[in-house]
Steps between C-alpha positions, in 0.01 A plus 500: 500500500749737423537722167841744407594461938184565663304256658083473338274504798277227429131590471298205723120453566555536856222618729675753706422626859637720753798496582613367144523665189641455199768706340413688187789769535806375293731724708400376837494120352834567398631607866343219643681250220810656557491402870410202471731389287774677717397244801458172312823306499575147367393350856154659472224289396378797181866466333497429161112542497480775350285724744271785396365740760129575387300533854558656842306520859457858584606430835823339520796397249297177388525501100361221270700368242422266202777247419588454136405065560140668579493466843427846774674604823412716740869672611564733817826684373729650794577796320867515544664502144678135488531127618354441880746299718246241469486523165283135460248658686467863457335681327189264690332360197161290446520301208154367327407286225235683296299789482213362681727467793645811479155639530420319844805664639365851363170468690632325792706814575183703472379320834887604660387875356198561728284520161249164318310755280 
């Protein structure tokens, strides 16, 4: 999902609730990448998966990612510009099998939000 360096944010039929939302700005998509890839390390479970950022939670540094095999993560970067010392675990990431899965864990953290609208 990448075209001439810059990572495509992947347009998904996602139902999305507070506190996600997906990322429509290419700029701020683009941060967001370049972080990520700045923590992942060949220890980390998203190397070589090609990660693109195309969601975040409003209220923390959660960001979902869709892997290029097809599969979605939810990832909590640490925000510090490079490798963790634990570098197999962090940045925390939730891996998940399809869409359909990925979708649970949306609405599930819409009960952790305070909000089942």
């Amino acid at each position: 999902m990448k075209e001439a360096g810059i990572s495509l944010i992947p347009q998904l039929p996602i139902q999305w609730r507070e506190p996600w939302y997906p990322i429509n700005d290419q700029a701020h998509q683009q941060g967001i990448q370049e972080e990520l890839q700045r923590e992942i390390g060949p220890l980390h479970p998203l190397w070589n998966t090609n990660p693109v950022v195309f969601a975040k939670r409003c209220d923390c540094d959660d960001v979902g990612v869709y892997l290029a095999d097809g599969r979605f993560a939810i990832v909590h970067l640490v925000w510090h510009g490079h490798i963790d010392q634990f570098p197999d675990r962090y940045p925390a990431t939730r891996l998940f099998d399809s869409l359909a899965a990925f979708q649970q864990a949306v609405d599930s953290d819409v009960i952790d939000w305070g909000s089942d609208e």
